[in-house]
C-alpha positions as CSV (number, residue, x, y, z in Angstrom):
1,X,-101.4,0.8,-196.2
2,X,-98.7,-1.3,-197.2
3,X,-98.0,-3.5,-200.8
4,X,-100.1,-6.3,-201.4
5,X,-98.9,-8.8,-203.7
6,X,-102.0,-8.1,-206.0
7,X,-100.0,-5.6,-207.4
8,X,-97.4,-7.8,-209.0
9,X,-100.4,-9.8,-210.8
10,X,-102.5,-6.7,-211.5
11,X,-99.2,-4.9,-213.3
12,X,-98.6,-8.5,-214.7
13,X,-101.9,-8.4,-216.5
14,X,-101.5,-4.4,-217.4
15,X,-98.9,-5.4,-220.1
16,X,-100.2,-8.6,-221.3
17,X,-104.4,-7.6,-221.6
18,X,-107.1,-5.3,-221.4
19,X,-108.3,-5.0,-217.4
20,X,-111.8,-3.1,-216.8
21,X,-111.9,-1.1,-213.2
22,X,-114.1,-3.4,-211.3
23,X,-114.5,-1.8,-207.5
24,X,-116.0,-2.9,-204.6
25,X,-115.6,0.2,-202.5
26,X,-115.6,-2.2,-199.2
27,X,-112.5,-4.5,-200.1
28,X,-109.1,-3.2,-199.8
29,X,-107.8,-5.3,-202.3
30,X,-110.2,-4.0,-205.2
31,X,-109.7,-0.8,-204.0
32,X,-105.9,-1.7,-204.5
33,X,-106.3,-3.3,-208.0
34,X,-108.8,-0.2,-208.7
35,X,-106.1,2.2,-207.8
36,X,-103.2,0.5,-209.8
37,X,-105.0,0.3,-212.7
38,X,-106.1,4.3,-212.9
39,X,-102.3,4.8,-211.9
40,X,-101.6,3.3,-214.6
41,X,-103.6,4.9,-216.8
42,X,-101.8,8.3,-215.4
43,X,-98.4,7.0,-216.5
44,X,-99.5,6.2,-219.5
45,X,-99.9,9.6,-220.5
46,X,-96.3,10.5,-219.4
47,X,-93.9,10.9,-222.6
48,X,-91.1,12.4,-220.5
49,X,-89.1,9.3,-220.6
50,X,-89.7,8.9,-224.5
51,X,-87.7,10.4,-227.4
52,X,-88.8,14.2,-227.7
53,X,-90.5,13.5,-224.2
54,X,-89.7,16.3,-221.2
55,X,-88.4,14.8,-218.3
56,X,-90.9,15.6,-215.5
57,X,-93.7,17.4,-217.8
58,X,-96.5,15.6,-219.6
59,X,-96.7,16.6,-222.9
60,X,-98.0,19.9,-224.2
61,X,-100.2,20.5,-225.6
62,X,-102.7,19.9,-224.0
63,X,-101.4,20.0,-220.2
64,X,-99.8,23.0,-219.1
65,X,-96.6,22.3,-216.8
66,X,-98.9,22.9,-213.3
67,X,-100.8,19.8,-214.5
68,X,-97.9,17.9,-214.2
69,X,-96.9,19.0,-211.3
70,X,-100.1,18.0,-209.7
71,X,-100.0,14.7,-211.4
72,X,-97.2,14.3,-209.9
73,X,-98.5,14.9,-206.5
74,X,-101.2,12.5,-206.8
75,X,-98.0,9.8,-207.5
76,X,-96.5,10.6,-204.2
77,X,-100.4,10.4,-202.8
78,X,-100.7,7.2,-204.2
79,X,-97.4,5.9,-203.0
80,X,-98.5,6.5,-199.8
81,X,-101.8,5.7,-199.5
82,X,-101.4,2.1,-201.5
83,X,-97.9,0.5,-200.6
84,X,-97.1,0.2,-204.4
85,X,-93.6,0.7,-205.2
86,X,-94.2,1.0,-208.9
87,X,-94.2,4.1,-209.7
88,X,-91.6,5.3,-207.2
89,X,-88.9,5.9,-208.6
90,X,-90.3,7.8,-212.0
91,X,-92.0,10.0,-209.4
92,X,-89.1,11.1,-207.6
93,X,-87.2,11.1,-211.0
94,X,-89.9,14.1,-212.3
95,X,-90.1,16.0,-208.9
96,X,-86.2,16.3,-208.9
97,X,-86.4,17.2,-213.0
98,X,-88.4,20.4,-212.5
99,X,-86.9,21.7,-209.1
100,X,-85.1,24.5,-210.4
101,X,-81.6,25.9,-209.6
102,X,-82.8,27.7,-206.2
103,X,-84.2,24.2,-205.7
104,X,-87.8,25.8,-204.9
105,X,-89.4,24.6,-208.6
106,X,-88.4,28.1,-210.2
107,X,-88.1,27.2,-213.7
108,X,-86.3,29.8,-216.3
109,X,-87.8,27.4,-219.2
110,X,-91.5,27.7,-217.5
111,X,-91.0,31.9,-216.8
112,X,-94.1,32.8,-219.5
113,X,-96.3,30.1,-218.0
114,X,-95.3,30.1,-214.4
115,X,-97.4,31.7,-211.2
116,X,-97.8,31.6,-207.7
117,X,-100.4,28.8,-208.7
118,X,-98.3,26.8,-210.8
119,X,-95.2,26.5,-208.6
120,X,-97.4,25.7,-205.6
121,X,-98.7,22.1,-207.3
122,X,-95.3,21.2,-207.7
123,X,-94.2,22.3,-204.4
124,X,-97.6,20.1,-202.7
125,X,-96.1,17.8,-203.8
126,X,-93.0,18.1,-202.1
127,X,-94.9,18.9,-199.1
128,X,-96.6,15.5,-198.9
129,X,-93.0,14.0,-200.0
130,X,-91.6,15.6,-196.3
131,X,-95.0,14.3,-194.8
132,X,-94.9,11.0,-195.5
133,X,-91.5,9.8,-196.2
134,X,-91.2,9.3,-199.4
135,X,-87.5,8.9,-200.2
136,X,-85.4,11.8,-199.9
137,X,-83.7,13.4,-202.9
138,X,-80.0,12.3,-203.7
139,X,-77.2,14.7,-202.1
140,X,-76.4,17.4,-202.4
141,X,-79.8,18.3,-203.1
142,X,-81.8,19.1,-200.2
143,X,-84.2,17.6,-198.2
144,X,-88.1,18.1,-199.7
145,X,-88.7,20.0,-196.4
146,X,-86.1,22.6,-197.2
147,X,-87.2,23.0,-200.9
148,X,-90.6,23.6,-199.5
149,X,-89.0,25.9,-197.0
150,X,-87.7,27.9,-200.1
151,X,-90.8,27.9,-202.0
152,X,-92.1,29.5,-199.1
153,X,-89.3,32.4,-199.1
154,X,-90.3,33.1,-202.4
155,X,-93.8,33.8,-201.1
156,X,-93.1,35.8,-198.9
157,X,-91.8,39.0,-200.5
158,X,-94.4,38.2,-203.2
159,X,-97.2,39.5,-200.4
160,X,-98.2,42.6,-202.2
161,X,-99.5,45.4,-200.1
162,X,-99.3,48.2,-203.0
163,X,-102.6,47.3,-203.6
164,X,-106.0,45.6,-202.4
165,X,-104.0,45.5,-198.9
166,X,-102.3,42.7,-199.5
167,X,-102.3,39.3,-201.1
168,X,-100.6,37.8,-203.6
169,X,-100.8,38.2,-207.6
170,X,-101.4,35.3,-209.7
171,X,-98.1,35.9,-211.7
172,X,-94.6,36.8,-210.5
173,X,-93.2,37.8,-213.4
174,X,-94.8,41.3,-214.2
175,X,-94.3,40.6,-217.9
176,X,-97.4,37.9,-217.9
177,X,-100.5,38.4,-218.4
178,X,-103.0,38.2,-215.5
179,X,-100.1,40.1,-213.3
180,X,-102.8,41.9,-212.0
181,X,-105.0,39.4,-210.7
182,X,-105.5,38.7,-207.3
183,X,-106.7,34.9,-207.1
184,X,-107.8,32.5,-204.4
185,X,-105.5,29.3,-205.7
186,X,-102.7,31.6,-205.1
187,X,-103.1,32.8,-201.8
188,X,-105.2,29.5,-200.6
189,X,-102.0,27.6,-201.7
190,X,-99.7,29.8,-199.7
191,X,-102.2,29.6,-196.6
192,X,-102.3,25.5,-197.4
193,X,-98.4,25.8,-197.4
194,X,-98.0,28.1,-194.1
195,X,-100.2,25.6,-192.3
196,X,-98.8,22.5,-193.3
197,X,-95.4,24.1,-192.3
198,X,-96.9,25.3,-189.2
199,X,-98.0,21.6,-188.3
200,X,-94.4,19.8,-189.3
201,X,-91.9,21.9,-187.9
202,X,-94.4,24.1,-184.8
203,X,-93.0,27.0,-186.3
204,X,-94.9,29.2,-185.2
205,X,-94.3,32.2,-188.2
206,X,-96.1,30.2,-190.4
207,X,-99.2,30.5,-188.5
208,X,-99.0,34.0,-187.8
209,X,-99.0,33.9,-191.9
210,X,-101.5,31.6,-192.5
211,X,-103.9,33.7,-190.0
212,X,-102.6,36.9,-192.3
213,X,-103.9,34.7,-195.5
214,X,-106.8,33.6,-194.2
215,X,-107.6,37.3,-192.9
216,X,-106.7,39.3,-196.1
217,X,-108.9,36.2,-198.1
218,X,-112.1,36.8,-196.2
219,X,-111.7,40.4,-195.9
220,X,-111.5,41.3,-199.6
221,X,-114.0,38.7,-200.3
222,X,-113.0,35.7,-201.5
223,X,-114.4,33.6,-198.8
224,X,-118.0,34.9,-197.7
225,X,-119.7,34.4,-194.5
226,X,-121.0,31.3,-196.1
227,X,-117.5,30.0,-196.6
228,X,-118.0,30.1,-200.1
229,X,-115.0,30.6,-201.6
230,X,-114.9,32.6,-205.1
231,X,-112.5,32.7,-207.9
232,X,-110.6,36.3,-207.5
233,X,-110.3,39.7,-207.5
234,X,-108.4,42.9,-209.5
235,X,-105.8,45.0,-208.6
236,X,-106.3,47.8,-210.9
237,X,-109.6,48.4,-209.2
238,X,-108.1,47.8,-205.8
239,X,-109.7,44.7,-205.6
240,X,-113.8,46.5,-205.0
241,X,-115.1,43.4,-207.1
242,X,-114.9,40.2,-207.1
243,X,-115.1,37.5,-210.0
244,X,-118.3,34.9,-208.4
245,X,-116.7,32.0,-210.2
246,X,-116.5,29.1,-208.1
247,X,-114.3,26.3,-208.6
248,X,-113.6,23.2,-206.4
249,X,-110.1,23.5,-205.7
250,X,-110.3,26.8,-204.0
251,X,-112.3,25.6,-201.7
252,X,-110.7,22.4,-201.4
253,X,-107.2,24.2,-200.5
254,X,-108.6,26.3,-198.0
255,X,-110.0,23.4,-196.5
256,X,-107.2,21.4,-196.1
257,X,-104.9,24.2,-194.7
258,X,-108.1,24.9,-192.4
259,X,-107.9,21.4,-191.1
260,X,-104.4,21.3,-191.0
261,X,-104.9,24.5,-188.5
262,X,-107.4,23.1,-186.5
263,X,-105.4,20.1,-185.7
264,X,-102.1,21.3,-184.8
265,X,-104.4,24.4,-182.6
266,X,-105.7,21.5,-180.6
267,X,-109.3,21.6,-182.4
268,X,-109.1,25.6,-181.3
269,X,-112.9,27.5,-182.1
270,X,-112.2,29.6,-185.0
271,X,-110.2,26.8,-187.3
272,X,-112.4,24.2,-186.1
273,X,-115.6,26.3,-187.5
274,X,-113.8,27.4,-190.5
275,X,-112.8,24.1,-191.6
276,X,-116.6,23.2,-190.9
277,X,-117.6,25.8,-192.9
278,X,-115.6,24.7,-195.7
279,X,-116.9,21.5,-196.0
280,X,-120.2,22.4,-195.6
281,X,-119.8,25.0,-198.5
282,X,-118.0,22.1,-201.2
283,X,-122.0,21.4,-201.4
284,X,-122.1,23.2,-204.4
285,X,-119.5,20.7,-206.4
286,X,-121.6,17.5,-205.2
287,X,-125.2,15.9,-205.8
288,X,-125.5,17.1,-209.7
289,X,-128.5,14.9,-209.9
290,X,-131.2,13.6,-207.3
291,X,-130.1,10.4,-208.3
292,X,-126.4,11.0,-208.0
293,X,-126.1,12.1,-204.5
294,X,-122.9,12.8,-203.2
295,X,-121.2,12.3,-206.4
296,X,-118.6,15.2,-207.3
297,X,-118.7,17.6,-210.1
298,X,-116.9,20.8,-211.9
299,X,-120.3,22.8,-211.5
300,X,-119.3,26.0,-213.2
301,X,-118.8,24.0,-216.7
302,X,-119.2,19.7,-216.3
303,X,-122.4,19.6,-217.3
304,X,-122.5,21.6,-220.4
305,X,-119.0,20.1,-221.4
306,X,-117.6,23.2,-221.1
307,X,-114.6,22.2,-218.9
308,X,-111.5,23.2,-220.4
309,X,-108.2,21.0,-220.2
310,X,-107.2,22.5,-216.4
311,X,-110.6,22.8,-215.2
312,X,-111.3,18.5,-215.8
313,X,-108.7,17.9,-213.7
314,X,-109.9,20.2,-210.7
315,X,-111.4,17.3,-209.2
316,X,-108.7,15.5,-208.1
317,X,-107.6,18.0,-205.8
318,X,-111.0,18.3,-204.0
319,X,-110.7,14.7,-203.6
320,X,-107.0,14.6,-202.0
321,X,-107.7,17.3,-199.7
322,X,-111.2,15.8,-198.5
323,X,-109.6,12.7,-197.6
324,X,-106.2,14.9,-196.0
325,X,-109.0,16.5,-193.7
326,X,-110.8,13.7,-192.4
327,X,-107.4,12.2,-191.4
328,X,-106.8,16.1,-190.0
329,X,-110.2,16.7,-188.7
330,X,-111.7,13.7,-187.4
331,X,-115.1,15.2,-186.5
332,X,-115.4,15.7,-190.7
333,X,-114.7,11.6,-190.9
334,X,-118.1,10.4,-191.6
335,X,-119.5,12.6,-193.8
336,X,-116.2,12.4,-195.8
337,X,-116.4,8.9,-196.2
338,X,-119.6,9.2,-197.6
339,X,-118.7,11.0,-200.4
340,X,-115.6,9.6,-201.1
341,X,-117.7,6.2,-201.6
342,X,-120.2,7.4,-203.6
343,X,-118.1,9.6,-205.9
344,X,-115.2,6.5,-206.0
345,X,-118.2,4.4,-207.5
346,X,-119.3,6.7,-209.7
347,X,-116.1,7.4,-210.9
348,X,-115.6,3.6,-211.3
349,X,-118.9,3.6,-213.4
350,X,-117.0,6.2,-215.9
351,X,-113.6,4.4,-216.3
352,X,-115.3,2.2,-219.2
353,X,-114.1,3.8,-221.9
354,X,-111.4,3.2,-225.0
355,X,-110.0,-0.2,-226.3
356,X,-109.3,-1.8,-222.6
357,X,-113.0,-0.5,-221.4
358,X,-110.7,1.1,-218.1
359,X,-110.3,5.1,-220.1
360,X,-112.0,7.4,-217.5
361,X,-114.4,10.5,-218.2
362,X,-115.3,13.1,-216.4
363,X,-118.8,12.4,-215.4
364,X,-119.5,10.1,-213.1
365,X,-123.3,10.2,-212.6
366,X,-124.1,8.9,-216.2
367,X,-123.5,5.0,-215.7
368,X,-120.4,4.8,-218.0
369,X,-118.1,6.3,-220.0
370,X,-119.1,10.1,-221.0
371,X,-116.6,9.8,-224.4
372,X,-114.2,12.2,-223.1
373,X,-110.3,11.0,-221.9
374,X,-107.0,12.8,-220.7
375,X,-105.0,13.5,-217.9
376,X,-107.4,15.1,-216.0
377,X,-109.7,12.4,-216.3
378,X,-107.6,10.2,-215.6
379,X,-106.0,11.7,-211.9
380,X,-109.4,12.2,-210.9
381,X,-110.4,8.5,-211.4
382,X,-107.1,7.7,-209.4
383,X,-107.7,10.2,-205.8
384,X,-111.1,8.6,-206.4
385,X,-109.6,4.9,-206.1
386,X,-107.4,5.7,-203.5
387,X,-108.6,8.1,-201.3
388,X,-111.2,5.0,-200.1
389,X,-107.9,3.6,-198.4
390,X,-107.7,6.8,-195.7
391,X,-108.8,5.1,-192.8
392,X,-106.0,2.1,-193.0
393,X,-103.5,5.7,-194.1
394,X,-101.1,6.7,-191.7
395,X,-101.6,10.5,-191.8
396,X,-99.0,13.6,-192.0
397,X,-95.9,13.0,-189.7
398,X,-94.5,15.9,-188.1
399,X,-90.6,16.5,-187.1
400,X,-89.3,15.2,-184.4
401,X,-90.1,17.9,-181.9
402,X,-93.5,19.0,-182.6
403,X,-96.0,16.9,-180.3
404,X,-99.9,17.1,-181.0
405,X,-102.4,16.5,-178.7
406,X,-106.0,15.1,-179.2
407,X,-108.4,17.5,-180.5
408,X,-112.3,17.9,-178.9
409,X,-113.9,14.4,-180.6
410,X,-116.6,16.4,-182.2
411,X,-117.8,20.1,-182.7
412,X,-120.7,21.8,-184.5
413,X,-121.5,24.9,-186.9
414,X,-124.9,26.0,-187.5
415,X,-123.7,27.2,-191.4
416,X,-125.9,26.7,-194.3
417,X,-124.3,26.8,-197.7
418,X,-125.9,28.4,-200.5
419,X,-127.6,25.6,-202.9
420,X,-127.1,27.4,-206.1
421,X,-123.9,29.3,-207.7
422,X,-123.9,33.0,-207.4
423,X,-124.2,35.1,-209.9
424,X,-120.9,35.6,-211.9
425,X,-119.7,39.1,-211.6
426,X,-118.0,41.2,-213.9
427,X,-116.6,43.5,-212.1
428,X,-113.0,42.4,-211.1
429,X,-112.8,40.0,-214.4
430,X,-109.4,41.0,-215.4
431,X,-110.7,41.9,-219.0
432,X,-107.4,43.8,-219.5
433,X,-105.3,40.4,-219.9
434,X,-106.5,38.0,-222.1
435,X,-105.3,34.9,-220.1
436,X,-108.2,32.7,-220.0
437,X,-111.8,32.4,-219.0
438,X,-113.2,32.8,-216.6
439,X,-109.8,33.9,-214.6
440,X,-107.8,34.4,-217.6
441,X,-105.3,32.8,-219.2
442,X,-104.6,33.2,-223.1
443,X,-103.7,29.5,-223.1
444,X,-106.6,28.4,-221.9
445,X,-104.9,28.0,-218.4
446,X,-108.2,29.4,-216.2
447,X,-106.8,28.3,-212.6
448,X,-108.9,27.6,-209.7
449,X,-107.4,24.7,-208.8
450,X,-107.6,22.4,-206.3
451,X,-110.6,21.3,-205.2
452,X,-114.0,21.9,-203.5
453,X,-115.5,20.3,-200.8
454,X,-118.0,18.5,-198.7
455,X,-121.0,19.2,-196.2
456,X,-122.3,18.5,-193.0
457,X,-120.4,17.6,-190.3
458,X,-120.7,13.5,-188.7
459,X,-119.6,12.3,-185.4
460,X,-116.3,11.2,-185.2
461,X,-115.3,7.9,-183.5
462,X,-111.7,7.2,-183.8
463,X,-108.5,8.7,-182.6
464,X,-107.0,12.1,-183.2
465,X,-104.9,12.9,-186.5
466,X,-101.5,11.9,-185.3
467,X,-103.0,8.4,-184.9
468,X,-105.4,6.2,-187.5
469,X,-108.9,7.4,-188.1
């Protein structure tokens, strides 16, 4: 989707007046003036271009520096998906700002907050920088491919096999707390990572270890034989239990890596059912109400307003990745859109709040604003907004050499989804490291990121990934 010139006006008015989110989920230019305004509304919050401001980092507290690093990959998201030019440069300015001296977003500054989690949002978001062209770091700093490539390397020896078989920890630095833990964000975002590599460059290492990711994952127990996909697991009891938490961006980054495998495979059985799966299993983060159907929501803590600062912005990562697999996984298409609608709207509904009536909350089922605002809210609302753009969305190039074919139009799964959450377990709660609840994190910092996803599958009618849906 390229600019439209209702951005100029729209930004215009930002600065000069108070603009409430009025959407019309069938009209690319609301949708456009919808997007730019919740974008907006992200930037806001940025103070790393203000005195006493962190370049890169929205401040803390509250947002710890993953958060910005997934901001900050919604930015290059939005870029993309809308045209707008905006916001282009302070993006690129932030990535660059936080990429380390290995150039792989190893910071010495971040060393007691950083893990395997919270180096993989910022390197996502180098990942869809290499996907879609966003403009290339200055030289001699290298390409966004190859600091993605050395993200990767640091994965890679991470892969622990002392214990539990495999997989990696949730920190790297043994000195942290929750070094112990075994979580799905981790290993789901280095399975994401291995099969978006897999796709752009047709290496085919990275799908021997995304297959060693996705095998270790189911066979300890994160993911069920429902495709539910649950919060972690414990070294120090060699990983025999398993925390039941579910959260919607481990499912939602298993999805998208699933797609991404099924549609550089050529639609091959096992990724096409497991991405199916997937979807079908996100169930649990929709529908909160009868009379919010399809609508998305944090189910372990949204409705008791228990949510902590990470946790409301958890969303916006299911949402990315839904949309990323109905470009990647066409047969997924038309239940996708679905929800996409009827959570955009909702979300619309919510963004009603604070002097300018456009400050988003997190519910988006009660008819308005739910009193609550931040960052999380606020990136949400914006994936929401422009995630209805997919089907006008170029998706994911590849490198020059790597040539995809059309994948089988349609397929089926007979998976049902369980309707209710599981009972939490105990067991494998890391009680030993006070990091958070319920995955630990002393600062509040519970990951399960990214996302969680959608249901039934729909016919699909529209060409293959590597085309428009």
């Amino acid at each position: 989707m390229h600019c439209f010139l209702v951005f100029l006006g729209l930004l215009v008015l930002l600065r000069t007046t108070s603009v409430a989110i009025v959407l019309n989920v069938d009209d690319p230019k609301s949708i456009l003036a919808a997007s730019a305004l919740t974008a907006h509304g992200v930037q806001q919050l940025y103070t790393g271009n203000s005195h006493g401001g962190v370049l890169g980092k929205f401040p803390y507290p509250p947002y710890y520096w993953w958060e910005s690093g997934g901001a900050w990959g919604g930015m290059v998201e939005y870029w993309h998906y809308t045209g707008d030019e905006s916001f282009r440069n302070v993006t690129q300015q932030a990535l660059l700002s936080q990429l380390g001296p290995k150039y792989d977003f190893v910071m010495a500054a971040e060393a007691f907050d950083e893990g395997n989690d919270d180096q993989a949002f910022w390197v996502f978001a180098a990942m869809s920088a290499a996907e879609y062209s966003f403009p290339e770091p200055p030289s001699p700093i290298p390409s966004w491919l190859t600091i993605v490539q050395n993200a990767w390397q640091d994965y890679v020896p991470r892969w622990n096999s002392s214990g539990c078989n495999g997989g990696l920890k949730w920190q790297f630095h043994p000195e942290n707390a929750g070094y112990y833990y075994k979580q799905s964000i981790s290993n789901g975002a280095f399975f994401q990572l291995s099969a978006r590599l897999a796709r752009f460059t047709g290496n085919h290492t990275y799908v021997l270890w995304a297959e060693t990711i996705w095998n270790w994952s189911y066979g300890i127990g994160l993911i069920d034989q429902l495709f539910n996909v649950f919060d972690g697991t414990d070294e120090l009891i060699n990983c025999t239990g398993i925390d039941h938490h579910q959260w919607s961006y481990n499912v939602a980054v298993y999805l998208y890596g699933a797609a991404m495998l099924q549609n550089y495979t050529n639609g091959s059985s096992p990724w096409v059912e497991r991405t199916a799966g997937l979807l079908e299993s996100a169930n649990t983060f929709l529908s909160p109400f009868q009379n919010a159907t399809d609508v998305m929501f944090e189910a372990e803590c949204e409705l008791d307003m228990s949510c902590n600062t990470d946790q409301l912005s958890m969303k916006a990562y299911l949402i990315r990745w839904l949309a990323g697999t109905s470009m990647m996984a066409p047969f997924t298409a038309g239940r996708i859109g679905t929800i996409l609608r009827s959570s955009a709207q909702g979300a619309a509904s919510a963004c009603t709040g604070g002097p300018g009536n456009n400050t988003c909350g997190s519910k988006w089922y009660i008819g308005g604003w739910d009193g609550t605002s931040g960052l999380g809210q606020q990136l949400c609302a914006m994936e929401a907004m422009y995630a209805l753009l997919v089907n006008q969305t170029k998706p994911p190039i590849t490198s020059g050499s790597v040539v995809l074919q059309p994948a089988p139009p349609s397929a089926t799964a007979n998976i049902t989804a369980t309707q209710q959450l599981p009972k939490a377990s105990d067991t494998a709660r890391p009680l030993h490291d006070s990091k958070g609840s319920p995955g630990i994190k002393t600062q509040n910092k519970i990951r399960s990121v990214l996302t969680v996803i959608f249901t039934t599958l729909a016919a699909m009618h529209g060409e293959f990934a590597n085309g428009q849906i």
